[in-house]
C-alpha positions, 0 to 999 in steps of 0.5 A: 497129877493135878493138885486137888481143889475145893469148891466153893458158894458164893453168895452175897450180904444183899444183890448188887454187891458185886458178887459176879465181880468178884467171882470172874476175878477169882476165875480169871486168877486161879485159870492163871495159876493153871487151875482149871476152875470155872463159874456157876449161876445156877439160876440168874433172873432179869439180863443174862450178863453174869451168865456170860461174863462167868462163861466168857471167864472159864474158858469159854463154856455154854451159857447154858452149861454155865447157867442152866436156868433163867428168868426174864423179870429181874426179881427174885428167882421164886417171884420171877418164876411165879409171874412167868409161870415157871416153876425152876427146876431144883433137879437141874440146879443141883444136876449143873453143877454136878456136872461141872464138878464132875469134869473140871478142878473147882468150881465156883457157885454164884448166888442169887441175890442174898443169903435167904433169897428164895428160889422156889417155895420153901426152897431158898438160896442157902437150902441149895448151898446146903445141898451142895455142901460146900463152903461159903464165901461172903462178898459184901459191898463196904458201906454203912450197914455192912457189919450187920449184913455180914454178921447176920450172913456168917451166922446164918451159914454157921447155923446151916451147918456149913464154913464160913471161909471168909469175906471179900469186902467190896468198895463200890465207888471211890468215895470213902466215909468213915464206916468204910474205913473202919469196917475193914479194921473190926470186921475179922474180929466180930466176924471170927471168919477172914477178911480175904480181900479189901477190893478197891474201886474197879480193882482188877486183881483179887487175892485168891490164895485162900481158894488155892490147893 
């Protein structure tokens, strides 16, 4: 009998903070436990490299499975959409992951950019976590600046009605400043959500215990 998993939306304090990152070595921990998990980008806009590397990390789905909708201009999804005269379909969004849930233990949802990036008119990042109802996991780039993103992150989740399960705090290179080093030690407490990983620079491991049955 395969032990019953939660899945999870991960999104970002901004884009570029190394969401795809971590979520590949989340996939790549929990396949090695013996857990069936996979990735989802719903929507990617600009190159298509997150979609592969989250493919190539579930056992080799389709991009397309993987990442159903794609835009060319590296924007945001709405922006990206508008100059290329698409509009992106929220039915197919929503319809991926069933689908993925429907045949795999736990899946894990990427965003888009950030919290309140917005994919369609009046439709945004966070209107498709709620719809998806799934708890959320914050990845955030440790720099000066990241308590505020994180805290303006946690509270938007919590207004949404949704769980913040915690944050993974990621170093983006080997230099380390005084925000940096103290970020780590405040963050649990003006947060009240879990620091779950500190990620060094280039780190090629993750503690997924939070995310295990």
């Amino acid at each position: 009998m395969q032990a019953i998993c939660v899945n999870f939306f991960i999104t970002g304090t901004d884009t570029n903070v190394g969401k795809t990152y971590v979520t590949r070595l989340l996939l790549q921990t929990l396949r090695e436990q013996g857990i069936d998990a996979v990735g989802y980008k719903p929507v990617s806009c600009g190159d298509r490299d997150d979609g592969m590397l989250l493919a190539e990390a579930s056992g080799g789905l389709l991009l397309e499975q993987v990442n159903p909708v794609h835009l060319n201009a590296p924007l945001a999804p709405y922006v990206a959409g508008m100059l290329s005269n698409q509009v992106v379909d929220l039915a197919l969004l929503r319809d991926g992951y069933e689908q993925l849930a429907s045949t795999h233990q736990q899946v894990l949802v990427e965003g888009a950019g950030g919290w309140e990036v917005p994919i369609a008119e009046n439709y945004r990042v966070a209107d498709l976590a709620q719809d998806l109802g799934l708890p959320v996991i914050i990845v955030a780039a440790n720099r000066l600046g990241a308590l505020n993103h994180i805290l303006l992150t946690v509270e938007a989740i919590h207004r949404r009605g949704l769980k913040c399960a915690g944050i993974y705090l990621n170093q983006l290179s080997d230099e380390m400043d005084t925000a940096m080093i103290t970020n780590k030690g405040v963050l649990e407490v003006l947060a009240g959500v879990p620091l779950l990983d500190h990620l060094i620079h280039q780190q090629d491991f993750i503690d997924a215990s939070a995310l295990a049955p």
